[in-house]
N, CA, C and O atoms as a CHARMM CRD file, in Angstrom:
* protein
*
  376
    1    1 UNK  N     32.25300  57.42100  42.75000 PROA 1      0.00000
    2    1 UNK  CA    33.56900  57.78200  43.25700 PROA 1      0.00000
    3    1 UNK  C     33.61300  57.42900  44.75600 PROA 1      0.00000
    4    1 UNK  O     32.90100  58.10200  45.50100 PROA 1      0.00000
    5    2 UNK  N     34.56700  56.19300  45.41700 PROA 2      0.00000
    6    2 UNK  CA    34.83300  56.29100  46.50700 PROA 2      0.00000
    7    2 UNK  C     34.81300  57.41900  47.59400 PROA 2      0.00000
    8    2 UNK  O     35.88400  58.01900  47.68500 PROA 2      0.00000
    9    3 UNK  N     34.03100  57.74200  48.25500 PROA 3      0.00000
   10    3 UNK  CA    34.29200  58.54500  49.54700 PROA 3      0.00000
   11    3 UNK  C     34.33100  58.12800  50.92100 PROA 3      0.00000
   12    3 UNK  O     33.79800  57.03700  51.12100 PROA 3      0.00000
   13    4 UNK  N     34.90300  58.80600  52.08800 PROA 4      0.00000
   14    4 UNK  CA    34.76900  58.60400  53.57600 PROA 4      0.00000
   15    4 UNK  C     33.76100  59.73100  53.86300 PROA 4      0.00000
   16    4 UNK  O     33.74100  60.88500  53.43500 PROA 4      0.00000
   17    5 UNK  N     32.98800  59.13300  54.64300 PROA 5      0.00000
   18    5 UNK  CA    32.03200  59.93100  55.40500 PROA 5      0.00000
   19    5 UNK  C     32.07700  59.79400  57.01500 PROA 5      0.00000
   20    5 UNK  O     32.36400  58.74600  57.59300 PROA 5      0.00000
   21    6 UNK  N     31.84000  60.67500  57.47400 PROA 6      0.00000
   22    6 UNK  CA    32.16600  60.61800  58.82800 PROA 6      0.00000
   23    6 UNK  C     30.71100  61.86800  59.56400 PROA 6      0.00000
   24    6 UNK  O     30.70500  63.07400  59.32000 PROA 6      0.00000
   25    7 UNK  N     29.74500  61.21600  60.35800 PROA 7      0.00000
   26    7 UNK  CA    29.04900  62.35700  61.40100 PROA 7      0.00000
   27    7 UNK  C     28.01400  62.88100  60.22100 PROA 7      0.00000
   28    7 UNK  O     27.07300  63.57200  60.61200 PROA 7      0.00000
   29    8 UNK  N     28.11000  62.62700  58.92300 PROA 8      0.00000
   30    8 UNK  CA    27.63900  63.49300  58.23500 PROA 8      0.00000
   31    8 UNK  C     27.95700  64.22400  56.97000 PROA 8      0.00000
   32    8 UNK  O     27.20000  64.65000  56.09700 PROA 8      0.00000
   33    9 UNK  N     29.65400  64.28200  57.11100 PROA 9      0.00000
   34    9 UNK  CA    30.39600  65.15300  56.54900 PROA 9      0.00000
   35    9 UNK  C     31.63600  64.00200  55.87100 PROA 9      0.00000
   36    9 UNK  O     32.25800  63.10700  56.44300 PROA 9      0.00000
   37   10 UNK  N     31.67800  64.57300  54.10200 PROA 10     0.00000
   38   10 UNK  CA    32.82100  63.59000  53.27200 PROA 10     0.00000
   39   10 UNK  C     33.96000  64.46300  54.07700 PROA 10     0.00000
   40   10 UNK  O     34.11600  65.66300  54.30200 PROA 10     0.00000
   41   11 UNK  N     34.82200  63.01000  54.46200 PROA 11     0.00000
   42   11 UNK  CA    36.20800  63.43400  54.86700 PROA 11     0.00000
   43   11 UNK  C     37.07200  63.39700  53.59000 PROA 11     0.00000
   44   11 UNK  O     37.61200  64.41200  53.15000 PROA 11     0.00000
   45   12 UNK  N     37.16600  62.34000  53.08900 PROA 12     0.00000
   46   12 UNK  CA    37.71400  62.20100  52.32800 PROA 12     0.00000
   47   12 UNK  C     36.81000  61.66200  50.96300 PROA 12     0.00000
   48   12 UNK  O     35.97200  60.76000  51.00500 PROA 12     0.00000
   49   13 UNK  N     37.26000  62.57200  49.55400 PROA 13     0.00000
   50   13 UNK  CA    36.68600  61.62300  48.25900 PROA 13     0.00000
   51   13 UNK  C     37.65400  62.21900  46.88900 PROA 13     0.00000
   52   13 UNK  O     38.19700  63.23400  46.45300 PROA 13     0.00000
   53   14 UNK  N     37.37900  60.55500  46.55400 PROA 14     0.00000
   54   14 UNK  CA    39.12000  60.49500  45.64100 PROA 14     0.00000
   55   14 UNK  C     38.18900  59.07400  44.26000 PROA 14     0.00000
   56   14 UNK  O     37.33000  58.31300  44.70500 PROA 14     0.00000
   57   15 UNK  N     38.54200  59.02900  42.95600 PROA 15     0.00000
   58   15 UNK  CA    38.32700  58.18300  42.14900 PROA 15     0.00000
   59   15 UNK  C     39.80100  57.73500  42.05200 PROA 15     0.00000
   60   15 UNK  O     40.13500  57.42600  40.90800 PROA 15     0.00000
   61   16 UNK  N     40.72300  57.63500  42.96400 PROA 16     0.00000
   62   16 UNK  CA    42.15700  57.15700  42.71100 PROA 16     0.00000
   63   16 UNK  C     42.70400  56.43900  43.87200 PROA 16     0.00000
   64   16 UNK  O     43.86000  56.16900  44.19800 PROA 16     0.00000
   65   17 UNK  N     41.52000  56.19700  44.42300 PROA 17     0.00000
   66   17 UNK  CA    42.39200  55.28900  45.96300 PROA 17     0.00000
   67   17 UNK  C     42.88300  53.96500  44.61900 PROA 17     0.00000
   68   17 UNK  O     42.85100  53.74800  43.40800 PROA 17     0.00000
   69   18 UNK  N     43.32600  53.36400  45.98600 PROA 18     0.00000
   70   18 UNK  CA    43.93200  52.09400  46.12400 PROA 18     0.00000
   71   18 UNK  C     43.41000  51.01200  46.80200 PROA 18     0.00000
   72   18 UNK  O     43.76000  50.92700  47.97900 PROA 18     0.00000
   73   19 UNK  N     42.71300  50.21600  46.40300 PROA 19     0.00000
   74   19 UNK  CA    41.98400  49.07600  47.77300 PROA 19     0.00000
   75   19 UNK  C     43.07200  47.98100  47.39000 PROA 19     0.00000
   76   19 UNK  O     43.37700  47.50700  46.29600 PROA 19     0.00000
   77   20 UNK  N     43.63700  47.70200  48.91200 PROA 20     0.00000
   78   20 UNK  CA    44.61200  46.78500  49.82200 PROA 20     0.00000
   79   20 UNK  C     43.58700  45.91400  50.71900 PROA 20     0.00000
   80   20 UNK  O     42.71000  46.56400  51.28800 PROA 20     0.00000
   81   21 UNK  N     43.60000  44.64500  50.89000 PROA 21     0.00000
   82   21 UNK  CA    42.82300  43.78200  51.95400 PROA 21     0.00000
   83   21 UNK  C     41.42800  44.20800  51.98400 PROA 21     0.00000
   84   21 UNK  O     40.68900  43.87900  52.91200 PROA 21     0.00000
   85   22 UNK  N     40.97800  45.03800  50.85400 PROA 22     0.00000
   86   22 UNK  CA    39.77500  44.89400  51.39800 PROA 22     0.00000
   87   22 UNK  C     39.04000  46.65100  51.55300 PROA 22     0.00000
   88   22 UNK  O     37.83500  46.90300  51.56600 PROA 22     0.00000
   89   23 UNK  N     40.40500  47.85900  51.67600 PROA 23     0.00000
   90   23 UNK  CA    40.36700  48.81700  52.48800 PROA 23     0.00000
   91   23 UNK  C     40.54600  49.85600  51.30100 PROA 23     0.00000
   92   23 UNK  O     41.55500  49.78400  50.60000 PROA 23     0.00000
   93   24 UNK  N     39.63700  50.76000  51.08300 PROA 24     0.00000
   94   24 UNK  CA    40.00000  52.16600  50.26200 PROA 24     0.00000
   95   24 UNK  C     41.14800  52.92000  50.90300 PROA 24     0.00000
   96   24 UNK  O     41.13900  53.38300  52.04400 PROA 24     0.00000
   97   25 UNK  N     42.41300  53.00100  49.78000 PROA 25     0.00000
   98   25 UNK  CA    43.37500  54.56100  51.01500 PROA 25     0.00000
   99   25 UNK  C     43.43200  55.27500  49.53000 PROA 25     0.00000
  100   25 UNK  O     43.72900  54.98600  48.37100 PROA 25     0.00000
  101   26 UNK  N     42.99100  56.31000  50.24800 PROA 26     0.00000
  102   26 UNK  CA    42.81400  57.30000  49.44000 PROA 26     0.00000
  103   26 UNK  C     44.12600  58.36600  49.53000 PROA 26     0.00000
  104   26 UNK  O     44.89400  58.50700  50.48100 PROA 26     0.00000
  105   27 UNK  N     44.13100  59.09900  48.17500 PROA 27     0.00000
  106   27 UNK  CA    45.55400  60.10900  48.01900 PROA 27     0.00000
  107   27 UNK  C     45.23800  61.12100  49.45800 PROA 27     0.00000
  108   27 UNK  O     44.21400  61.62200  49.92300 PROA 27     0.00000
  109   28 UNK  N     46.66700  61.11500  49.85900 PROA 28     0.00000
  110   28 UNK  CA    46.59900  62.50900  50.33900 PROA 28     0.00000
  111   28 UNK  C     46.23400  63.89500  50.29400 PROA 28     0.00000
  112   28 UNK  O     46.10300  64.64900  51.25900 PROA 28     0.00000
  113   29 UNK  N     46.08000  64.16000  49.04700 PROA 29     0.00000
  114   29 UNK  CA    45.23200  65.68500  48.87200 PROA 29     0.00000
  115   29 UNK  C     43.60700  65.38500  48.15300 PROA 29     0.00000
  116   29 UNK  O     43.12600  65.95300  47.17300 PROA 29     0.00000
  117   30 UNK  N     43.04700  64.41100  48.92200 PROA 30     0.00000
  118   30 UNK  CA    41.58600  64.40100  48.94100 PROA 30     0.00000
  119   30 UNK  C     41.27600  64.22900  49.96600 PROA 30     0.00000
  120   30 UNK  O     40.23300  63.58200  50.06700 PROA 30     0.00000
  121   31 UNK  N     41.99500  64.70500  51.37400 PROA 31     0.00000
  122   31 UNK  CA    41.36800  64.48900  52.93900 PROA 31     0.00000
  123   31 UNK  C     40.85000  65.88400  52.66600 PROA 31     0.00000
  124   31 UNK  O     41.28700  66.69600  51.85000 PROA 31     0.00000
  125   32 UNK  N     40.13500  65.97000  53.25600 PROA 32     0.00000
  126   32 UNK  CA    39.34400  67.61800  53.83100 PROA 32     0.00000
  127   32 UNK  C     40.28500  67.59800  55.45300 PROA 32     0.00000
  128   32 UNK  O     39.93400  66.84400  56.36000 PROA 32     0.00000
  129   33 UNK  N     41.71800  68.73100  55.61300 PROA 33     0.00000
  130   33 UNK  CA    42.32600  68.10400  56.27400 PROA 33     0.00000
  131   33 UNK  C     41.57100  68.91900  57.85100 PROA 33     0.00000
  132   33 UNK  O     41.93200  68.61700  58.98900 PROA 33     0.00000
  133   34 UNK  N     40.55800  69.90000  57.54500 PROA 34     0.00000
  134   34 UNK  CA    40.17500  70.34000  58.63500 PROA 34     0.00000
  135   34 UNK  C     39.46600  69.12600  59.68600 PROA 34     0.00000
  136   34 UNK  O     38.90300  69.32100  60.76300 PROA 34     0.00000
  137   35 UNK  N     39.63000  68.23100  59.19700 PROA 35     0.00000
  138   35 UNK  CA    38.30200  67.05200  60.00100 PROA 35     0.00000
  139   35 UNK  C     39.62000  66.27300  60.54800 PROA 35     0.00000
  140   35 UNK  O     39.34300  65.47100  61.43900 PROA 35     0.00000
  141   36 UNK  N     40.83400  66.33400  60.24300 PROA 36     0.00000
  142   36 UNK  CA    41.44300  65.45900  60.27400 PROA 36     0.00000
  143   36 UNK  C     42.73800  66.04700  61.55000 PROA 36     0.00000
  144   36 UNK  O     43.15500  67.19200  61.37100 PROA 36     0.00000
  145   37 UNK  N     43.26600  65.30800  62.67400 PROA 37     0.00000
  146   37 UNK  CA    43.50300  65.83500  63.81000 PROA 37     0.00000
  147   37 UNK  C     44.94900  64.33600  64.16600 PROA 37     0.00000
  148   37 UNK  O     44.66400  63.14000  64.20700 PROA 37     0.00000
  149   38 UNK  N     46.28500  64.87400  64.35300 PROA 38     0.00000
  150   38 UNK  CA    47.23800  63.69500  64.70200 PROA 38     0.00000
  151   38 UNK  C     46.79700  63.19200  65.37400 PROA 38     0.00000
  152   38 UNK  O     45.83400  63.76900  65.87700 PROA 38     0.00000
  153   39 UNK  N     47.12000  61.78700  65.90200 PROA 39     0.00000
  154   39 UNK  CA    47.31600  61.18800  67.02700 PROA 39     0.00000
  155   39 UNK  C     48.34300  60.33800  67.08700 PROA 39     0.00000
  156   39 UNK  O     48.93900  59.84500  66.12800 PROA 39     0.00000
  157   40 UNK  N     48.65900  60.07900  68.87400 PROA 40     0.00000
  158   40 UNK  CA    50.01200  59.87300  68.70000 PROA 40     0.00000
  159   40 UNK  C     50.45000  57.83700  68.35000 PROA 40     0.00000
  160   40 UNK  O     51.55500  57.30700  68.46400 PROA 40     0.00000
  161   41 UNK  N     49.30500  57.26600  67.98800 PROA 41     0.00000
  162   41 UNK  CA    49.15900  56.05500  67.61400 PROA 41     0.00000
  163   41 UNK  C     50.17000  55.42500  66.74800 PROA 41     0.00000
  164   41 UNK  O     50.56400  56.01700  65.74200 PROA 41     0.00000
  165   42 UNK  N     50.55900  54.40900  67.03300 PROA 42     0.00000
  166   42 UNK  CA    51.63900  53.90000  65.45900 PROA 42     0.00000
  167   42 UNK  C     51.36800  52.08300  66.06100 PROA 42     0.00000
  168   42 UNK  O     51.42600  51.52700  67.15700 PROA 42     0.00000
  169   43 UNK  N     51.05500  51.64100  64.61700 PROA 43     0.00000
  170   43 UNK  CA    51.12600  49.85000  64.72100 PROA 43     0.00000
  171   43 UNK  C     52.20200  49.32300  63.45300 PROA 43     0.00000
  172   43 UNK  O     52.71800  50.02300  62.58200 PROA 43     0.00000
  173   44 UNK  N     52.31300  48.15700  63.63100 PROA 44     0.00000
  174   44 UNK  CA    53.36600  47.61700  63.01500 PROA 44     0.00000
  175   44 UNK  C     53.00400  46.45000  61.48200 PROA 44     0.00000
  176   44 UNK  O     52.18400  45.67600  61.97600 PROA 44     0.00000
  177   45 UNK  N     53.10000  46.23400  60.77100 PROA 45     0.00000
  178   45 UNK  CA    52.53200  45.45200  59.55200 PROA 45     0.00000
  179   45 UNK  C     53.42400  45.09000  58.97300 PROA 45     0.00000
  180   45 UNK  O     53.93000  45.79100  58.09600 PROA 45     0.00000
  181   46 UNK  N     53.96100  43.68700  59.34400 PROA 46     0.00000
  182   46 UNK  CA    55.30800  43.17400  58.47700 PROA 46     0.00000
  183   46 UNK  C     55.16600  43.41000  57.33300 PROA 46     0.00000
  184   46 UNK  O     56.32900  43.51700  56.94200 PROA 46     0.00000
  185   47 UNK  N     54.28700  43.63200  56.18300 PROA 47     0.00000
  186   47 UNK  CA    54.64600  43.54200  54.68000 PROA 47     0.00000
  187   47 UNK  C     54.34800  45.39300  54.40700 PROA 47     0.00000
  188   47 UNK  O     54.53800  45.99600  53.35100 PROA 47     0.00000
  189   48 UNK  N     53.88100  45.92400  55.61100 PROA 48     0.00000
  190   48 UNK  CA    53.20400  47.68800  54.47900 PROA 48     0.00000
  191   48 UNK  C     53.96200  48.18400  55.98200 PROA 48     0.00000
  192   48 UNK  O     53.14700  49.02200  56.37000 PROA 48     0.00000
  193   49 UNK  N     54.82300  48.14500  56.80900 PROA 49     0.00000
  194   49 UNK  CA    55.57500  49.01400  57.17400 PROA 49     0.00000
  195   49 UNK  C     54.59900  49.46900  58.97900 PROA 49     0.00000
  196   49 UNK  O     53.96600  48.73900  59.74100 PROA 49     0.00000
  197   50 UNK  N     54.86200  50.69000  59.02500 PROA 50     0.00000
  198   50 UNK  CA    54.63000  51.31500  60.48400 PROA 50     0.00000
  199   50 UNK  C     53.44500  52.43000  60.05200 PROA 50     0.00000
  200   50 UNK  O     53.57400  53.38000  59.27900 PROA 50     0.00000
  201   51 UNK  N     52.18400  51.98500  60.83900 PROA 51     0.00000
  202   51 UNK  CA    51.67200  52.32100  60.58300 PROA 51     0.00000
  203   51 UNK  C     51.19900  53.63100  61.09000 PROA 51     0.00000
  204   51 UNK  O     51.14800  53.42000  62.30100 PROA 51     0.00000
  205   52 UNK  N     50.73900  55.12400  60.85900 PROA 52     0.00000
  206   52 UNK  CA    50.51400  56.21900  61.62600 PROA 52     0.00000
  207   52 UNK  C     48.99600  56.50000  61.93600 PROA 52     0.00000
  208   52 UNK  O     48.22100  56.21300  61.02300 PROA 52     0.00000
  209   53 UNK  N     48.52100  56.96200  62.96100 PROA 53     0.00000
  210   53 UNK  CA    46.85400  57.53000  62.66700 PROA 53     0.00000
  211   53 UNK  C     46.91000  58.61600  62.92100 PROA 53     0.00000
  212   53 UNK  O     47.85600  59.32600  63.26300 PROA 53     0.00000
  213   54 UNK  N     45.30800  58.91600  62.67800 PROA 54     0.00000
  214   54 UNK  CA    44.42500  60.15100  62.92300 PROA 54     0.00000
  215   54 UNK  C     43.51500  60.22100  63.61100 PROA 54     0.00000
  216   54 UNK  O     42.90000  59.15500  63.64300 PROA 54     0.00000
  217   55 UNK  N     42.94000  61.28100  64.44100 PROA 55     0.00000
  218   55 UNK  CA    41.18500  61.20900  64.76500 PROA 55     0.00000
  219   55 UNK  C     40.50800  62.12900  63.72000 PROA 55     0.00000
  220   55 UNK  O     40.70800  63.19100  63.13100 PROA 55     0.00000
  221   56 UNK  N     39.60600  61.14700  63.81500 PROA 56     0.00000
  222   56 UNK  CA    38.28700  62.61900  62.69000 PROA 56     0.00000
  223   56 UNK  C     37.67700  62.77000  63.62800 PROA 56     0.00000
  224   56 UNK  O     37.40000  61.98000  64.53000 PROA 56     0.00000
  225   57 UNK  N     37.26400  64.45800  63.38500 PROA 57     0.00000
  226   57 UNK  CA    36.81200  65.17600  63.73800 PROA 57     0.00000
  227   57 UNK  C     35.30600  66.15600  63.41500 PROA 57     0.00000
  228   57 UNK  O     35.44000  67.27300  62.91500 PROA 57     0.00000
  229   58 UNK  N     34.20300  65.72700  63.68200 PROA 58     0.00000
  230   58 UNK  CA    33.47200  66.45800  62.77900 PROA 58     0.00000
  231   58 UNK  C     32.27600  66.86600  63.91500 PROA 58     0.00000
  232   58 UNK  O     31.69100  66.00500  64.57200 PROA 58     0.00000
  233   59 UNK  N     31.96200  68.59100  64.06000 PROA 59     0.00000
  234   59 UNK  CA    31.13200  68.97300  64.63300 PROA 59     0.00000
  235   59 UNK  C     30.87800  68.32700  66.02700 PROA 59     0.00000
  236   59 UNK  O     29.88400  67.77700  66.50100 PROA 59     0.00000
  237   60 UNK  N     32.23600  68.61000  66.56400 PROA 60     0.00000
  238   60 UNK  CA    32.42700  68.28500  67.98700 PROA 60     0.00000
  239   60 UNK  C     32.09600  66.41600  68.49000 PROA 60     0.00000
  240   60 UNK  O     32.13300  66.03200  69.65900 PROA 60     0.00000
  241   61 UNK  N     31.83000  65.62100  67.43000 PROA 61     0.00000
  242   61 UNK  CA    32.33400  63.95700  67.16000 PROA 61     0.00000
  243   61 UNK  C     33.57400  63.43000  67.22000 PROA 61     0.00000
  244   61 UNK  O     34.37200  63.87500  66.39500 PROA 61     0.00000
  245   62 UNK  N     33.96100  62.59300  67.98000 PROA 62     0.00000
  246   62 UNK  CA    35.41500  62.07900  67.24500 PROA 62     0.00000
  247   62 UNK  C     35.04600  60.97900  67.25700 PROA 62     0.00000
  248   62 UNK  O     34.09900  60.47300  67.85800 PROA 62     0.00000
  249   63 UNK  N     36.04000  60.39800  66.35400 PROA 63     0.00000
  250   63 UNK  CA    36.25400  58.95300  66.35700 PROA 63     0.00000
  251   63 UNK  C     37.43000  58.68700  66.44500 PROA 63     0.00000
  252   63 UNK  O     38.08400  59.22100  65.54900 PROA 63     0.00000
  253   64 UNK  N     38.13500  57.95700  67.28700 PROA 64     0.00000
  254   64 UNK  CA    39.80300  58.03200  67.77100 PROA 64     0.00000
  255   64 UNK  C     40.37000  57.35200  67.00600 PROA 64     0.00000
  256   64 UNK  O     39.77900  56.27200  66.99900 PROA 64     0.00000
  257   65 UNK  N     41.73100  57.32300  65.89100 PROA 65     0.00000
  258   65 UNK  CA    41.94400  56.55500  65.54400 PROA 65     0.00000
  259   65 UNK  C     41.70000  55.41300  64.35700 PROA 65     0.00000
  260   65 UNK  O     42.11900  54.32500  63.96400 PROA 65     0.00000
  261   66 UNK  N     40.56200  56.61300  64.02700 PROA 66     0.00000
  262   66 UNK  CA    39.64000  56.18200  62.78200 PROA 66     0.00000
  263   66 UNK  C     40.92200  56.20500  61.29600 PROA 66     0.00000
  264   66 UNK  O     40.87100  55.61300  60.21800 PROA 66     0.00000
  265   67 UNK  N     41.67600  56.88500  61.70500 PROA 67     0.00000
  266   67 UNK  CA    42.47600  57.11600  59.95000 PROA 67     0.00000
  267   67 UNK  C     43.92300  56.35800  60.15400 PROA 67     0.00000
  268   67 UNK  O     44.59000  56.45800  61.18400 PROA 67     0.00000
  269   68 UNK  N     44.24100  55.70200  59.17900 PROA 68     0.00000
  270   68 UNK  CA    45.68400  55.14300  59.25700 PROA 68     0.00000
  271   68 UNK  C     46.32800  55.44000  57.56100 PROA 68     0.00000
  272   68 UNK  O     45.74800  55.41100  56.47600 PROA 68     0.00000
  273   69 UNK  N     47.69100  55.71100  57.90600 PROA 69     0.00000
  274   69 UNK  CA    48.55200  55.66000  56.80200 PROA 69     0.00000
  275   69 UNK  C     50.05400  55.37200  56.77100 PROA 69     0.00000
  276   69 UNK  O     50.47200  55.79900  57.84700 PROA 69     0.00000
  277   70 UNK  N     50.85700  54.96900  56.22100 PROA 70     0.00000
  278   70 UNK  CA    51.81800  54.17500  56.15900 PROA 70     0.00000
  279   70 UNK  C     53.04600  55.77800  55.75500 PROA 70     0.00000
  280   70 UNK  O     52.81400  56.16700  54.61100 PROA 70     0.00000
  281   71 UNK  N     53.68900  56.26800  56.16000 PROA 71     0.00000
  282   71 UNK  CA    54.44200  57.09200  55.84500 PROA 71     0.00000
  283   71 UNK  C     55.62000  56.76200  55.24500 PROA 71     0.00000
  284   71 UNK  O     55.95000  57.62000  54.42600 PROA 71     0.00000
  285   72 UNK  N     56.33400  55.90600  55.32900 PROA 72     0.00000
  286   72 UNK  CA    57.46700  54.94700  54.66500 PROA 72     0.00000
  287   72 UNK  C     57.42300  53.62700  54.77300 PROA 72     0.00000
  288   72 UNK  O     58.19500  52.90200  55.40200 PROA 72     0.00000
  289   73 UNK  N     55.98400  53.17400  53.79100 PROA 73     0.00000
  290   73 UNK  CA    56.09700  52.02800  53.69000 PROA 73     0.00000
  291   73 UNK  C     57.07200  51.19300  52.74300 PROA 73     0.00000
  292   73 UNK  O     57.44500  51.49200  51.60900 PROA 73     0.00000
  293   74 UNK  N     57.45300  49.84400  53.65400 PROA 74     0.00000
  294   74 UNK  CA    58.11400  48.51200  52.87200 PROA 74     0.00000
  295   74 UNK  C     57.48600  48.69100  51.46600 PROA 74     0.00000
  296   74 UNK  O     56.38800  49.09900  51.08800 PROA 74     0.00000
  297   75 UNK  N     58.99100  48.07000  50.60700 PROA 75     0.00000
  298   75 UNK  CA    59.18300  48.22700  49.43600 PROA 75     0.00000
  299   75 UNK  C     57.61700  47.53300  48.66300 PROA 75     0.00000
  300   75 UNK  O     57.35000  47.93100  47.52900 PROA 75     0.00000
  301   76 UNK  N     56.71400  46.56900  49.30900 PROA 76     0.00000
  302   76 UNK  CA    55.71400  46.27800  48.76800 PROA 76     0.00000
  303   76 UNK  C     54.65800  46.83700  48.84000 PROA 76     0.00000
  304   76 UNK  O     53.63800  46.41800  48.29300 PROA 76     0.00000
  305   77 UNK  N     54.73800  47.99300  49.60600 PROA 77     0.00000
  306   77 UNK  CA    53.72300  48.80900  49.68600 PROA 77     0.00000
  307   77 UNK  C     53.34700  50.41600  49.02700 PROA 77     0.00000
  308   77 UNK  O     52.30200  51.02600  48.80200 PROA 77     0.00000
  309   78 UNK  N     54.95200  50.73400  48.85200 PROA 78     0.00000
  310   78 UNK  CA    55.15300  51.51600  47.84200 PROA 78     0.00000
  311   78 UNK  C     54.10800  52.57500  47.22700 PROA 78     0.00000
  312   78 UNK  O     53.99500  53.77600  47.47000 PROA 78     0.00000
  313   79 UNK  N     53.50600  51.88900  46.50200 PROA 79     0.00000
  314   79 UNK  CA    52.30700  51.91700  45.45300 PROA 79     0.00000
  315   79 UNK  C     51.12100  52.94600  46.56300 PROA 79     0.00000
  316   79 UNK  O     50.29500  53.68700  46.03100 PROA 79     0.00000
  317   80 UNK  N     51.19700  52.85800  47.65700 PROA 80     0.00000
  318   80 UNK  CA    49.86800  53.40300  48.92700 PROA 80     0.00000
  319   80 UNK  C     50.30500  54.43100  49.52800 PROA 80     0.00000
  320   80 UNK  O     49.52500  55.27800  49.96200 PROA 80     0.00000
  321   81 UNK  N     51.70100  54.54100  49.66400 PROA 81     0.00000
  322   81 UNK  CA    52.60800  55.22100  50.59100 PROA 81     0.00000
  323   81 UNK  C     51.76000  56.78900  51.02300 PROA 81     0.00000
  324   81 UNK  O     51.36200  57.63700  50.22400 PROA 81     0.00000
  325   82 UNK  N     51.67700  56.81300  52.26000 PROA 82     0.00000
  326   82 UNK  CA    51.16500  58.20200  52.47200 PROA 82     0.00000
  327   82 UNK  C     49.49000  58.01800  52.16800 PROA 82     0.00000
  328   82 UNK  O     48.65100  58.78400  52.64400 PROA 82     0.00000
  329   83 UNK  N     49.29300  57.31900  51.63700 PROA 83     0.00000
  330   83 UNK  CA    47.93400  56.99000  51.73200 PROA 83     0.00000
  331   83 UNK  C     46.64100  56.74700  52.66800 PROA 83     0.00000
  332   83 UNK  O     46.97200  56.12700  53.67800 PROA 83     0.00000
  333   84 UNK  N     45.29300  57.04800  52.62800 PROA 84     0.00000
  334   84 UNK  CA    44.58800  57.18500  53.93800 PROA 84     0.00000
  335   84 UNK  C     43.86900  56.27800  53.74000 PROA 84     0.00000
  336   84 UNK  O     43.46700  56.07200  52.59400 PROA 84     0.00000
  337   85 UNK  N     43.39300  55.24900  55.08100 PROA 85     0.00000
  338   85 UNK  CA    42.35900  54.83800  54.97400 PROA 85     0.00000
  339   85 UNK  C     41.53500  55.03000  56.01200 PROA 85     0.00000
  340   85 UNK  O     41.97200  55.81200  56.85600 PROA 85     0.00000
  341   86 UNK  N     40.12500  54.40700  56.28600 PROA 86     0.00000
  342   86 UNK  CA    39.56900  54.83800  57.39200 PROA 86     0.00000
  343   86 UNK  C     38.86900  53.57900  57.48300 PROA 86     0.00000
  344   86 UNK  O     38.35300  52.85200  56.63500 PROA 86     0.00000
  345   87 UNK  N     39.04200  53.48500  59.33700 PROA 87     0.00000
  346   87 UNK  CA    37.32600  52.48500  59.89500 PROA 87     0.00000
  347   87 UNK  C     36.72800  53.45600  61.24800 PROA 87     0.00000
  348   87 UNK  O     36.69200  54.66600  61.47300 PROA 87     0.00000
  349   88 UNK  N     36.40800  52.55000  61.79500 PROA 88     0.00000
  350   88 UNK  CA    36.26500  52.94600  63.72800 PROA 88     0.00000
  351   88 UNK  C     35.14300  53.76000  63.43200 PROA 88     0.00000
  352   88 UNK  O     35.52800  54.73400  64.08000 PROA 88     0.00000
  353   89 UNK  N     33.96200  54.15600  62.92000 PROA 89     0.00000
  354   89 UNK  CA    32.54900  54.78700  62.49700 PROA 89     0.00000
  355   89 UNK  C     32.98000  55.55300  61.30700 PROA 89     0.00000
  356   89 UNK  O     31.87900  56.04500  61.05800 PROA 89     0.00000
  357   90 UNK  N     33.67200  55.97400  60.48300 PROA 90     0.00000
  358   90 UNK  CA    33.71400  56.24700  59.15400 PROA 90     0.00000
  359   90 UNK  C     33.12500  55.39000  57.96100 PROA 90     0.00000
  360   90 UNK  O     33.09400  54.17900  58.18300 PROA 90     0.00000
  361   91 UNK  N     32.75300  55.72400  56.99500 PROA 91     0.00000
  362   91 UNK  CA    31.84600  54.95800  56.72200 PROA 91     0.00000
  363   91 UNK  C     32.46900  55.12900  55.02600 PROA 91     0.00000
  364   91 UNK  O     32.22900  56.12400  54.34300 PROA 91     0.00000
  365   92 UNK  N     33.23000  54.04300  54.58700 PROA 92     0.00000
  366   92 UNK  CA    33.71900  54.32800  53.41900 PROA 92     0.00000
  367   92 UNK  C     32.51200  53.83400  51.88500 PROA 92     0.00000
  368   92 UNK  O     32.16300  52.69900  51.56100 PROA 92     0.00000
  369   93 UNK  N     32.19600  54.96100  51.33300 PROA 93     0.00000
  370   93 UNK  CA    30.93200  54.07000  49.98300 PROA 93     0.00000
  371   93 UNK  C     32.12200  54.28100  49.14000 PROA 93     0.00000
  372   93 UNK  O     33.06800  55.06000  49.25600 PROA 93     0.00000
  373   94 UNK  N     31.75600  53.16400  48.04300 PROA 94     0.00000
  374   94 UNK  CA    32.35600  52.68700  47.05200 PROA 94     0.00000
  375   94 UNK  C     31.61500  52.60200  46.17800 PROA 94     0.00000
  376   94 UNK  O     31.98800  52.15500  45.09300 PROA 94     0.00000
C-alpha cells in the first residue's frame, strides 16, 4: 500500500491514490492531518489547475512546502481533485 513518510512518521497511507506524472496523490482522509500545517504557497499548472501547499510537520522537522493539492482542478484533472501529493524530503514507498 502506497504511503508518505516523513522524519520517521507515515503522513499519509492510502491503497487509492492516483499516480499523475509520475506522483502518488493520495485521498484526503488518509493524511494524518496533525503533521500537516497550511502554507500560504499557490503555483499554476495549465492542464490540473492552481495549485495549493502544505508543510509537514513531524517532531519539531519541517519540510516547507513538501505537500501540494489542486482544490478546483481543470476539468482534466477532476479525477485527483483535493488530492495530496508529496516531495521536498517526504519519502513516498509504493
Amino acid at each position: 500500500m502506497p504511503r508518505a513518510v516523513f522524519n520517521g512518521q507515515v503522513i499519509a497511507e492510502s491503497d487509492a491514490t492516483e499516480v499523475v506524472e509520475g506522483n502518488h496523490y493520495f485521498p484526503p482522509d488518509s493524511l494524518k492531518r496533525e503533521f500537516i500545517q497550511d502554507n500560504a504557497l499557490t503555483t499554476n499548472c495549465p492542464w490540473k489547475g492552481e495549485a495549493k501547499y502544505y508543510d509537514v510537520v513531524v517532531d519539531g522537522k519541517t519540510a516547507e512546502h513538501a505537500a501540494w493539492y489542486y482544490p478546483e482542478a481543470k476539468p482534466q484533472a477532476k479525477s485527483f481533485e483535493g488530492y495530496v501529493a508529496f516531495w521536498r524530503g517526504v519519502t513516498v514507498e509504493a
